[in-house]
N, C-alpha and C positions, 0 to 999 in steps of 0.2 A: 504494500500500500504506500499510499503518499501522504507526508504530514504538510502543510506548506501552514507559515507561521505567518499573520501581518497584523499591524499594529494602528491605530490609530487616534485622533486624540479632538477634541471638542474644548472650546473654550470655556474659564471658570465662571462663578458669580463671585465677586467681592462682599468683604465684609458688611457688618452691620454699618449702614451713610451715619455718616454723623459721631461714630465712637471716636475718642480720643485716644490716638493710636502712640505716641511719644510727647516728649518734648525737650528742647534743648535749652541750654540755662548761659545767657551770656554776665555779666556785672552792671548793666545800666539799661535803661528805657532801651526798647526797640520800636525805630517808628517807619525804617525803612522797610521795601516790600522784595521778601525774597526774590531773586531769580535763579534760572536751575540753566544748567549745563543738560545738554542731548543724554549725559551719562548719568542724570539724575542727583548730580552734584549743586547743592544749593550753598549758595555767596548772598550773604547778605549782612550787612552793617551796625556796629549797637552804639548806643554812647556813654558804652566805656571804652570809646575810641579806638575799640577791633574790627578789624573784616573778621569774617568768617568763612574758611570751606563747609561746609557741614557735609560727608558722607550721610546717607538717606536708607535707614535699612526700615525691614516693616515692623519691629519693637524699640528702637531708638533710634537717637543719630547724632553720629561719631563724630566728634573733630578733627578735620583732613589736615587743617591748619589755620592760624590766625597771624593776621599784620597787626602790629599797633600804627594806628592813621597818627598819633599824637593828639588827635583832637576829636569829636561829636562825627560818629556817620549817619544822617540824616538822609543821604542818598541812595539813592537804589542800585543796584550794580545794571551795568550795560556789556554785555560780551562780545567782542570783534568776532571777526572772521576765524582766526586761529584761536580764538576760546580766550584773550584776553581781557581780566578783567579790568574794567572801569571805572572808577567812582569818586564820587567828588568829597570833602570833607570840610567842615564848620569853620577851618582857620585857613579857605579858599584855596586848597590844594586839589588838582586832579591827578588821580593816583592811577599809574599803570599796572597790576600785578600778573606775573605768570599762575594759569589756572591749576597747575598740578600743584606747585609748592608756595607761592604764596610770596615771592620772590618780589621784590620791588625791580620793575621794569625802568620807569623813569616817573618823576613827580614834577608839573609844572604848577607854580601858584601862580593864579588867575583871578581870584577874589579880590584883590587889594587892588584897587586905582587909583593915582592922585593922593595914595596914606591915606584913602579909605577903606577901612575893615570891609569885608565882603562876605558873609557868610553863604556858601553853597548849601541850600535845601531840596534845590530841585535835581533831575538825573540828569546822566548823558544821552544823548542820543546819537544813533551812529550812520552816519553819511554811507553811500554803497561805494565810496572808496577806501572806505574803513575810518576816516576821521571822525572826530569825535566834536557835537556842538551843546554847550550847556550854558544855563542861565545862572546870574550871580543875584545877592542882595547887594553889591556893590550897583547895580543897574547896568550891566552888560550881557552881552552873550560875548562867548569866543569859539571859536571850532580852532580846534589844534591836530593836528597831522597824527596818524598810528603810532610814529616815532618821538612825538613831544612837543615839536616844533609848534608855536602858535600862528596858524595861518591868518587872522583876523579877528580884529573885535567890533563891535558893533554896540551902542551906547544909549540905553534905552531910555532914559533917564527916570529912568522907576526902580525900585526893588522889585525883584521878580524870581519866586519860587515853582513855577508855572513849568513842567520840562516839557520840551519842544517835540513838538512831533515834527516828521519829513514827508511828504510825498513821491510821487513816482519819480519827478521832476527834481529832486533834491532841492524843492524849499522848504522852507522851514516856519515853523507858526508857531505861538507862545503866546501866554497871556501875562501881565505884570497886576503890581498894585495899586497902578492908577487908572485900574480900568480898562487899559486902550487893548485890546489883540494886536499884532505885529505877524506880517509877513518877508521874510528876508530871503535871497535867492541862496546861491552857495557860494556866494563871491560876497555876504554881508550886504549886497546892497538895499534897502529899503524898497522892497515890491507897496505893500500899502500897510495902512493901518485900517482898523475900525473902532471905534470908540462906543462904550456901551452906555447902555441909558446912567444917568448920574455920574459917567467917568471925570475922574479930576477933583471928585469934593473930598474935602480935606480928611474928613471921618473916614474912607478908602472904602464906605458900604458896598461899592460895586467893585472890589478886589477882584481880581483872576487867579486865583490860585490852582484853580481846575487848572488841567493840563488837558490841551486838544486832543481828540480823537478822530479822526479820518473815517469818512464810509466807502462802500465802494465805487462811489463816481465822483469821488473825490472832495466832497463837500465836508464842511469842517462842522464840530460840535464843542460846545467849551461853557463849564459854568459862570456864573456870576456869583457875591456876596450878595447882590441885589434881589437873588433870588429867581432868575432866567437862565436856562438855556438857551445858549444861543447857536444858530443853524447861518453857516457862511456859506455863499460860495468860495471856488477856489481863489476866486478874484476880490475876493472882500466883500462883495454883497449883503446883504444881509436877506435870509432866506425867509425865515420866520423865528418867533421865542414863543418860547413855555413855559409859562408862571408859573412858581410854585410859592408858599408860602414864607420861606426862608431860604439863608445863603445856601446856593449849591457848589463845593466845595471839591467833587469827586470827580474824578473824570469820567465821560463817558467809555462804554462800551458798545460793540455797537456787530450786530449778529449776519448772517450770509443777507436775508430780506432788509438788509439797512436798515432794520429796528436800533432802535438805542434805547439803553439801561442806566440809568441814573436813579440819585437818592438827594432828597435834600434834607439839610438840617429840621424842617418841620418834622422829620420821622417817616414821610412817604420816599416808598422805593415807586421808579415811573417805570412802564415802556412804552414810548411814542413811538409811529412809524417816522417812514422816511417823510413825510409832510407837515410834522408836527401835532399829528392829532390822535391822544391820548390810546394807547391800546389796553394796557392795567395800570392802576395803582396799589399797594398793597402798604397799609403804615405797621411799621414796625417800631421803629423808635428812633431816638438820637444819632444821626448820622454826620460822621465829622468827613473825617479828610479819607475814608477807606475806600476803596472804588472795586465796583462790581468784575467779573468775571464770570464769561460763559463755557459749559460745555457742550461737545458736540452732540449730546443728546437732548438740548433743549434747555438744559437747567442753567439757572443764573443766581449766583450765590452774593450775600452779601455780608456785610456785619454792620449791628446798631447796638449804639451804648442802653441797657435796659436798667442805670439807676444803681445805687448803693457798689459802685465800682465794678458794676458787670456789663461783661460784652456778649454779645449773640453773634455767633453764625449761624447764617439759616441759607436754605434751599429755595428755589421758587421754582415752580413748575413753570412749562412754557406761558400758562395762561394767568399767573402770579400766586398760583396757589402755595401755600407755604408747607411743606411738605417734611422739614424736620428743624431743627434746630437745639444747636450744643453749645454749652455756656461757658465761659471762662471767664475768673474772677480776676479780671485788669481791663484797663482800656483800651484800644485798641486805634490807632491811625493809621496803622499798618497796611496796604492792597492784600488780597489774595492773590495765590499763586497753587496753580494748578497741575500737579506732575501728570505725565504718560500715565503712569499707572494708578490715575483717578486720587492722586492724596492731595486732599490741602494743605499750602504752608500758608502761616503768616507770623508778627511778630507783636508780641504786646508792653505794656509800659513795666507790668513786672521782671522786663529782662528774659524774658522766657520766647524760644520758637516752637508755634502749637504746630504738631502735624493732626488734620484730622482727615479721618475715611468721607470721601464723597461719595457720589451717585456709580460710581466704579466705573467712569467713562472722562476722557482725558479732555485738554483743554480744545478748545473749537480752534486748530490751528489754522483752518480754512476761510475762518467768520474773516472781514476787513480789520476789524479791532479787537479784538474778546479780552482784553484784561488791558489795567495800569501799564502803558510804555508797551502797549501792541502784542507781542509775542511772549514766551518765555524765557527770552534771551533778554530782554529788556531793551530793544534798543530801539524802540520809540520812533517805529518808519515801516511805508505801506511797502510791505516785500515785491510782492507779484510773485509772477513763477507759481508754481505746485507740488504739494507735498511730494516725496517719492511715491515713483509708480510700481510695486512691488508685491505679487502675490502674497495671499494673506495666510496662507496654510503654510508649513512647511513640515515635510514626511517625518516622525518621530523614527531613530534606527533603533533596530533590533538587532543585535548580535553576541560573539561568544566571546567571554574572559579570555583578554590577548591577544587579540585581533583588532583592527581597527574600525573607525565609524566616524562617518560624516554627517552631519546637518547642515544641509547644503538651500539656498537662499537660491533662488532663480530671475535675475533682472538683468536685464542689455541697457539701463539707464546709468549713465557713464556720472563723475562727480558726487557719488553715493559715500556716505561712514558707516561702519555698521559698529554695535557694541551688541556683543553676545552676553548673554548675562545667566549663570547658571544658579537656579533657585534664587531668583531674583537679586542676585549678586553678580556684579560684574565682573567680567574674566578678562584682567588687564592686556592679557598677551591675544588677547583675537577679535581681530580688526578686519576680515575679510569676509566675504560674499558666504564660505564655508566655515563652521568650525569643526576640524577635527581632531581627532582623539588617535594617535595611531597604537597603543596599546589599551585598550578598554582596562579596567580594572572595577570591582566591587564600584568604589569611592564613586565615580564617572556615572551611576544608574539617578538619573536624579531627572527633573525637569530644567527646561533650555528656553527661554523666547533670546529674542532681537531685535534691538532698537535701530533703524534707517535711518538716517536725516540726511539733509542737503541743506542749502543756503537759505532756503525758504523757511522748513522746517521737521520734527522728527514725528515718526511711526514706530508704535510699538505692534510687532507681531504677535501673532495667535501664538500662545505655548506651547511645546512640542515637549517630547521625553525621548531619554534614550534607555534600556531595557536590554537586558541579557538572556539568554537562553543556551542550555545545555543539551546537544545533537540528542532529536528522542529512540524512544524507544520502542518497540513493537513485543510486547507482553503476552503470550500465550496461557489462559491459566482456565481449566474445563471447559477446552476447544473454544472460549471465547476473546479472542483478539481484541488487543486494547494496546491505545498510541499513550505515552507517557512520556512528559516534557516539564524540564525544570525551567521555570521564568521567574525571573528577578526584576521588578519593576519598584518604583519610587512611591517613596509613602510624603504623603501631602497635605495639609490643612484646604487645601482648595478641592484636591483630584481626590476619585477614589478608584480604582481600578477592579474592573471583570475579564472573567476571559469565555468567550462565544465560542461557537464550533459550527461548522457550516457542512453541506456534502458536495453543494455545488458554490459555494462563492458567494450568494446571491441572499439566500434565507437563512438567519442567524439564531442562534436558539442556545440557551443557558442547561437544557436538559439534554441528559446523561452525562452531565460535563462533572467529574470530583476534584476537589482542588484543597490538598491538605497543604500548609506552614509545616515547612522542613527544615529552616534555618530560625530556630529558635533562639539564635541568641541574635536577631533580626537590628540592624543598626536603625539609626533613627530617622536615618535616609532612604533605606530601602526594604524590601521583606524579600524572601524566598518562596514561590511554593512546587509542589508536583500537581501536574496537571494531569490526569487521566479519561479519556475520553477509549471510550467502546468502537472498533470497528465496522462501521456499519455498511459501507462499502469499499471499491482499490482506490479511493483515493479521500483526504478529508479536510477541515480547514480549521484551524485554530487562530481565533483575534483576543490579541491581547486591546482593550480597548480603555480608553480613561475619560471620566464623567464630571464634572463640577460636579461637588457637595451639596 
């Protein structure tokens, strides 16, 4: 007879949305909004004047490494091309670090003009030839070159904590304190301004503190203190505002149908269409400086201050239904941030970074805007281009102790990264289309995804497994023939694993199939068993198969 062995593998469901899965503990207020590296690596800033790497695992997360800035990180990080980090700091410093170790690339101070103190609050944003342009409380922007060099400034004559968005075109738009919006080309020269209702009175009620967001036909969105959204064209028009009852502080977000998500200090969270006219409202509570975030399945997450020093995050359905919410005792001015593998970060005044479980679906990398500073790189500019093009399956191997085994990735789309991650841990040394294993061993039986990305941005793949078997065997025992096979498969908090038996390939079926635990002293990674399955014709089929939980 014939045994033929295949394996297959189905995607999991994630945790319970909304648990409190770690948290990380820096020495001062956190008010900056993490951003995450393609590898799951989050950078983000406290003011006890560290950067931070933080390693991302699913019960804690590690420190990769910290910079002392010397001063308050208020900024959010911005990631180059090559994964460099960005960020600005309190005593008007823009810091360059290497993202493996944390290395000081180069430091240009930028804040200070004329023996004016300058404090940086707002982020970088990052030009498509990798430059880098950010706003001071000094009242400037400057964009400075990858390598440090300061290519221009430009002199707002405001304070301005407002980070700049880009478009397709590399201009640049920003709001200040005195009200006005500003659009500058990538040579600094002044395209236009627009001035919002009340800009200029001395009390600064009609502030910009929002930081633009972009839609997809290029039209701009930006709060006011005044309590308006406001809708620009590219050219500074003015499209239409949306009143709400108090300063709107957060920047928008804004989804694939050029919906925008906003909250304003009243406690209402909005979504307007692209016209201006109201789609939900939903009150929730005291909304400061934190700015929404979408995911690719609809949901749009926020946080509001709910009183006696607590913050809410909560969920909203596409139609603003509120659908969960998780409380943490500090405040919060921090953005959301949304990894591949559906966790939230953010940061609070306790010093503390929360991760909590989402809707178990990643950030909207496709949306025009979906979170604070555009993407998860932070860097605050409309991409274009599209996600990698890259089948979603890929074949889990089955084979024998000391042999080899590939999991192998299928795309002709050239300029591709791949990061292989084994039990959701990344495997520094493999960086290619395949990973393989050229000697299997016990250890090697575990589950496998891989994270894609390009310039645009990343994809996390379906998870696969790789699974061992020992050549079977054909059992004789009262003239009744029986196929008997030892399979070593990974034990999971997600996966749970069967084994099917077929005559023809086609109709699977769990009966007559016995399946005893033979390696009883089973590690925590994998189990053993013998699989015995009755002859029932010359030829049979055995699926090792694995299931979400």
């Amino acid at each position: 007879g014939l045994l033929l062995l295949l394996c297959v593998a189905s995607r999991p469901v994630r945790a319970d949305p909304g648990d409190l899965l770690w948290t990380f503990d820096t020495a001062g207020p956190v008010f900056a909004s993490p951003t995450l590296r393609p590898d799951g690596t989050i950078y983000v800033g406290s003011n006890d004047s560290k950067l931070y790497a933080i390693t991302a695992g699913l019960a804690e997360g590690v420190e990769k490494w910290s910079f002392d800035a010397g001063d308050w990180i208020d900024s959010s990080v911005a990631l180059g091309s090559d994964g460099t980090v960005y960020v600005g700091t309190y005593d008007s410093k823009l810091l360059a670090l290497n993202p493996d170790t944390g290395a000081l690339k180069w430091e240009l101070s930028i804040g200070e003009v004329g023996g004016e103190f300058g404090v940086i609050q707002s982020s970088p944003a990052i030009l498509a030839d990798g430059s880098i342009a950010i706003t001071t409380s000094a009242g400037f922007v400057h964009r400075v070159s990858a390598s440090g060099e300061e290519m221009w400034s430009y002199e707002i004559g405001a304070d301005s904590r407002s980070s700049i968005a880009v478009d397709t075109q590399g201009n640049l738009y920003f709001g200040a304190d005195d009200g006005v919006v500003y659009c500058l080309n990538d040579s600094g020269e002044e395209l236009w301004t627009y001035a919002v209702d009340g800009a200029g009175e001395e009390d600064e009620a009609s502030r910009l503190y929002s930081s633009p967001a972009i839609d997809g036909n290029g039209h701009l969105y930006i709060g006011s203190g005044n309590g308006n959204l406001y809708s620009l064209t590219s050219g500074g028009t003015l499209r239409w505002t949306f009143a709400t009852a108090e300063a709107v502080d957060v920047s928008p977000a804004i989804d694939v149908d050029n919906q925008i998500y906003f909250a304003s200090r009243s406690g209402n969270a909005y979504c307007v269409d692209s016209q201006g006219d109201e789609v939900w409202s939903q009150f929730l509570g005291d909304i400061f400086y934190s700015s929404p975030i979408l995911d690719s399945q609809g949901f749009v997450y926020f946080t509001y201050f709910g009183g006696q020093n607590r913050t809410f995050v909560t969920a909203l359905a596409a139609g603003g239904q509120q659908v969960w919410q998780t409380q943490i005792d500090a405040v919060v001015d921090s953005s959301l941030s949304l990894s591949i593998d559906g966790t939230l970060y953010l940061g609070a005044f306790d010093g503390k970074i929360y991760a909590i479980e989402g809707n178990g679906t990643a950030i909207a990398s496709s949306y025009p805007w979906a979170k604070f500073r555009c993407d998860l790189r932070g860097r605050g500019r409309v991409l274009g281009g599209a996600l990698p093009e890259v089948p979603e399956v890929i074949e889990p191997a089955l084979t024998s102790v000391g042999a080899s085994a590939e999991l192998r990735l299928e795309s002709d789309e050239a300029d591709l990264s791949y990061i292989w991650r084994k039990d959701k841990v990344v495997i520094s040394s493999a960086s290619s289309p395949s990973l393989v294993i050229p000697q299997v061993g016990r250890d090697d039986v575990s589950m496998y995804d891989v994270i894609v990305s390009n310039g645009v941005g990343e994809r996390l793949l379906t998870e696969t497994f790789l699974a061992l078997f020992e050549p079977p065997q054909v059992l004789a025992e009262n003239g009744s023939p029986t196929f008997q096979v030892t399979l070593t498969y990974p034990l999971s908090e997600d996966w749970e694993f069967s084994v099917l038996q077929s005559t023809d390939a086609m109709t699977w079926t769990t009966e007559g199939i016995e399946t005893e635990v033979v390696d009883l002293e089973s590690t925590k990674a994998s189990q053993q068993v013998m699989v015995s399955v009755p002859v029932v014709t010359s030829q049979g089929y055995v699926r090792l198969q694995s299931d979400p939980k």
